[in-house]
N, C-alpha and C positions, 0 to 999 in steps of 0.2 A: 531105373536109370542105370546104365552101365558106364562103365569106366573106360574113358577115351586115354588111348595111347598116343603121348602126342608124340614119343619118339619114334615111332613106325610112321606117324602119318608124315612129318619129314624123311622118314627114311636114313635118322643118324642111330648113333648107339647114344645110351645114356649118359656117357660121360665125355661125348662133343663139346668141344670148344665153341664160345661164344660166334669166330667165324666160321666155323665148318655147320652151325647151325642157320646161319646167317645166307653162306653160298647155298645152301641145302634149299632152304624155302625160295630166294633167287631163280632156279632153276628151274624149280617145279611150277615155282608160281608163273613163269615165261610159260612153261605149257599147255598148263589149265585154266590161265585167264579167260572169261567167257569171248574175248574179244579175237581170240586164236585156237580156241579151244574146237576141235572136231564137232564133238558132243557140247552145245552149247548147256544143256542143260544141267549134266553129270560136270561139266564143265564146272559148272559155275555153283553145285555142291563142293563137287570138291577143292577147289580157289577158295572156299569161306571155312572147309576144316582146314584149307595149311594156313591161313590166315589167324585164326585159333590157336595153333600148337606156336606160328610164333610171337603171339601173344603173350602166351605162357612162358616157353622158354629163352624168349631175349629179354625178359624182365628178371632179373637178380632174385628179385623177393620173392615174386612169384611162381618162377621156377623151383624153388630154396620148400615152397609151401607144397607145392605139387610133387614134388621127390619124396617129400615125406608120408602123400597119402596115400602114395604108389605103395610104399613099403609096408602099410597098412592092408591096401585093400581085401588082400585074401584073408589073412588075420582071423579065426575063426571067433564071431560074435562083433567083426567091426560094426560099426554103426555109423554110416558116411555121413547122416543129417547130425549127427553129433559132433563126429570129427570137422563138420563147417561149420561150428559155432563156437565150439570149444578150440577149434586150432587154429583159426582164424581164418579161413577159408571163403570167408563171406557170410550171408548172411545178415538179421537185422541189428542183432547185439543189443543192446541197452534195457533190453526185457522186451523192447518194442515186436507188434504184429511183426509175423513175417510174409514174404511173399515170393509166388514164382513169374515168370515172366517167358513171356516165348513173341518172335518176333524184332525182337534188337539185334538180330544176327549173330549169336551166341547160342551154343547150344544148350540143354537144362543141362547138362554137366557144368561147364561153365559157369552158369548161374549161380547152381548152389554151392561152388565153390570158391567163383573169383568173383562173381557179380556185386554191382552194388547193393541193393536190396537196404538197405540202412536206413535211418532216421537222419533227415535233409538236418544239417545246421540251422538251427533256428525253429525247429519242426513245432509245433504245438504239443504235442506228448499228451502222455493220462497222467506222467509219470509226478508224485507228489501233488494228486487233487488232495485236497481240505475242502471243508464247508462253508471256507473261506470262499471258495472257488465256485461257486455253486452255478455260476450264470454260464451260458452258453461258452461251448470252448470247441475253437479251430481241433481237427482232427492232426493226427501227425502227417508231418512232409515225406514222402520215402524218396530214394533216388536208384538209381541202378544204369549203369553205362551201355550207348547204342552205338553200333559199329554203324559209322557210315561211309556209302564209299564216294572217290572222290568225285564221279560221275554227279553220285546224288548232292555231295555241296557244292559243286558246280552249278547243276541247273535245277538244284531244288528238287521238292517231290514230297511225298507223304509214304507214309509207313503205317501198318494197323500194328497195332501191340496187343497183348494181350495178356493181363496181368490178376494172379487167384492168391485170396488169403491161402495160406496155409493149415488155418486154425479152422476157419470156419469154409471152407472151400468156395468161398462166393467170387465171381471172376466174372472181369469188366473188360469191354472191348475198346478201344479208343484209337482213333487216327489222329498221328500223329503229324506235323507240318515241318519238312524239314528247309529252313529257309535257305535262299539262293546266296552263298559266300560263308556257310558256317561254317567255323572254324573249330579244333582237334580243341577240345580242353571245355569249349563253350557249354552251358545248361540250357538246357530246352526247359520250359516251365509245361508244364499241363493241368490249369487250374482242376482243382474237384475232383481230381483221382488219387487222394494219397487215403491215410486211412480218417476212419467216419470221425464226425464230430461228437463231443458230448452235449448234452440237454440245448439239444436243438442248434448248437453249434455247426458252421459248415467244416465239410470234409476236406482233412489237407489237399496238398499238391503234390504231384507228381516230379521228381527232379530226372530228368535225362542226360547224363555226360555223354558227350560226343568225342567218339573214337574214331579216325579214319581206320579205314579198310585199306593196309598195305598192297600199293601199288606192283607190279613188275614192273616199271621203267619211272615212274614217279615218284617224289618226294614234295613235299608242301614247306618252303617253311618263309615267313613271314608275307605269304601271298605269292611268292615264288613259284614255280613248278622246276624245281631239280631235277635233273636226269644226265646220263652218262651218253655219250657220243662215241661209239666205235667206229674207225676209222683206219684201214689198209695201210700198212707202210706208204706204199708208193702212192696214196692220197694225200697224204699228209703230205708226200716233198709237191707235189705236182698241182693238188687243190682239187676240190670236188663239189657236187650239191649235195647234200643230205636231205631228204624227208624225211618229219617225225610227225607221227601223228598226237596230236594234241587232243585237251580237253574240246578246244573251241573248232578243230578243224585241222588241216595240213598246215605246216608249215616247210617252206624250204630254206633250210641254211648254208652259206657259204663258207665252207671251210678254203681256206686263201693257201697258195703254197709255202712251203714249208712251215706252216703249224706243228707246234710241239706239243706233248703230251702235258695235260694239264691245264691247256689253255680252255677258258670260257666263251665261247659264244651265246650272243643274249639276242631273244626274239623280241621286244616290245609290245608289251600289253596280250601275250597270248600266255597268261599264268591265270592263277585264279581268283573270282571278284573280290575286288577289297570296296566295297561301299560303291559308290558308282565309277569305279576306276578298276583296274585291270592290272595282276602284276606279272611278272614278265615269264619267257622260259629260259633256264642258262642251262647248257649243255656243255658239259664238262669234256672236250678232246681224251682220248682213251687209243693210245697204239693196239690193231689186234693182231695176232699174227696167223697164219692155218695153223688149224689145228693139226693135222695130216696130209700134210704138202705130198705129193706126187715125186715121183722118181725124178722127172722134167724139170720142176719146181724146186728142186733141192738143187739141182745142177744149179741154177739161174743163180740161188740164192750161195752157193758154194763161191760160184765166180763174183761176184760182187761181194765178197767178204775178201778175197785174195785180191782184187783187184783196187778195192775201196781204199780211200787214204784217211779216209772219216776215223775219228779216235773219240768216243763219246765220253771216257773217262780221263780226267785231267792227273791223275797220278798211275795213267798207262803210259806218259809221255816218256 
């Protein structure tokens, strides 16, 4: 297993600020979405490592944990399976089996460091058998987080996973069912894959947290589909269409004239499934301006600044 750099793979230095890591992945992820990507396929490897690094480093904690195995890694005598047990890195903790996993869209680094891999709440355990205990007993629950992406809880689909003791190397393949409208935080159950049972006891469960797959132009939140709307000065005074492409298909919106930054435009029913209903798309108004206007275009924009009687600040007056 080697040691992924998630600050190269965004392409910040180590000590980015939480936005500059933020526009960082933004960017790239606009380029290497499988949906715009040249190379669909290299595409859409590399959209699931920047998806990873900012995993890692827009989370506090885990950021916080991953700095410090960096500091480690070269360390002569480190021991990485150690340092993810003992440093909290993941792992199954409680004495419980461990396991590895491939297939959740995380890489085995990931795993053995940030993954779930744990004993599910409520898990059956070995832990404190007596002979009190003697009769058949459920195996332990594990659980381990799956990145899915929004396409896939959009219209559903399935997944193989594929998950090996660590102890005894025995390793089970299982499709998994991902249903149409599941939501960021939800558990997937997978009866019979957690670990064995005792004296003829059945074998836990399998618990799956579902993580979305960060979007480039989407956000999810209470059934919502969030996104930003750029929009030309001079569409904004004048009004324009917009197409955006959506989960469910094109949509065209009308930006009316003079729209101001910050205004919401809302699609109806083109967000994503909530039970047999639909929630919507809002599209947040966003002034852009060139980036690198032209000799021409500076002129335009020179004269209409000396010519303009517009005051957009009320303590310029």
């Amino acid at each position: 297993m080697n040691f992924r750099d998630y600050y190269e793979v965004l392409g910040v230095s180590k000590d980015a600020s939480a936005d500059e890591i933020r526009k960082a992945f933004r960017k790239l992820a606009r380029k290497y979405h499988p949906d715009v990507a040249e190379d669909k396929v290299e595409g859409e490897k590399k959209f699931k490592e920047l998806n990873e690094a900012y995993e890692v480093l827009s989370d506090a904690e885990k950021r916080a944990k991953y700095d410090r195995l960096g500091s480690q890694w070269d360390s002569p005598g480190f021991d990485p399976r150690s340092a993810a047990g003992a440093g909290g890195f993941g792992g199954m903790g409680g004495g419980g089996a461990e396991y590895n996993f491939s297939g959740t869209g995380f890489s085995d680094f990931f795993e053995q460091f940030f993954g779930g891999g744990g004993m599910h709440h409520g898990g059956g355990g070995m832990g404190g058998y007596t002979r009190a205990q003697a009769g058949p007993r459920k195996g332990q629950d594990i659980e381990t987080d799956i990145m899915v992406t929004l396409e896939e809880a959009y219209h559903g689909g399935q997944r193989s996973l594929r998950l090996q003791s660590r102890d005894s190397g025995e390793a089970k393949t299982v499709t998994v069912k991902i249903p149409k409208g599941v939501e960021a935080g939800q558990a997937l159950r997978v009866r019979g894959y957690g670990g064995p049972g005792a004296n003829g006891g059945p074998a836990g469960d399998l618990f799956l947290n579902v993580r979305y797959e960060r979007h480039p132009l989407f956000r999810v939140e209470n059934g919502h589909l969030i996104c930003p709307l750029e929009v030309a000065p001079w569409e904004a005074i004048f009004g324009t269409k917009a197409t955006i492409k959506t989960l469910r298909g094109k949509v065209r919106l009308t930006v009316p004239p003079n729209t101001e930054s910050g205004e919401e435009l809302i699609a109806r029913g083109m967000g994503m499934p909530k039970g047999s209903a639909f929630g919507d798309l809002r599209a947040t108004v966003r002034i852009a301006v060139p980036e690198n206007p032209s000799g021409a275009e500076l002129e335009l924009w020179e004269k209409l600044r000396d010519e303009s009687t517009f005051r957009p600040r009320i303590h310029d007056l």
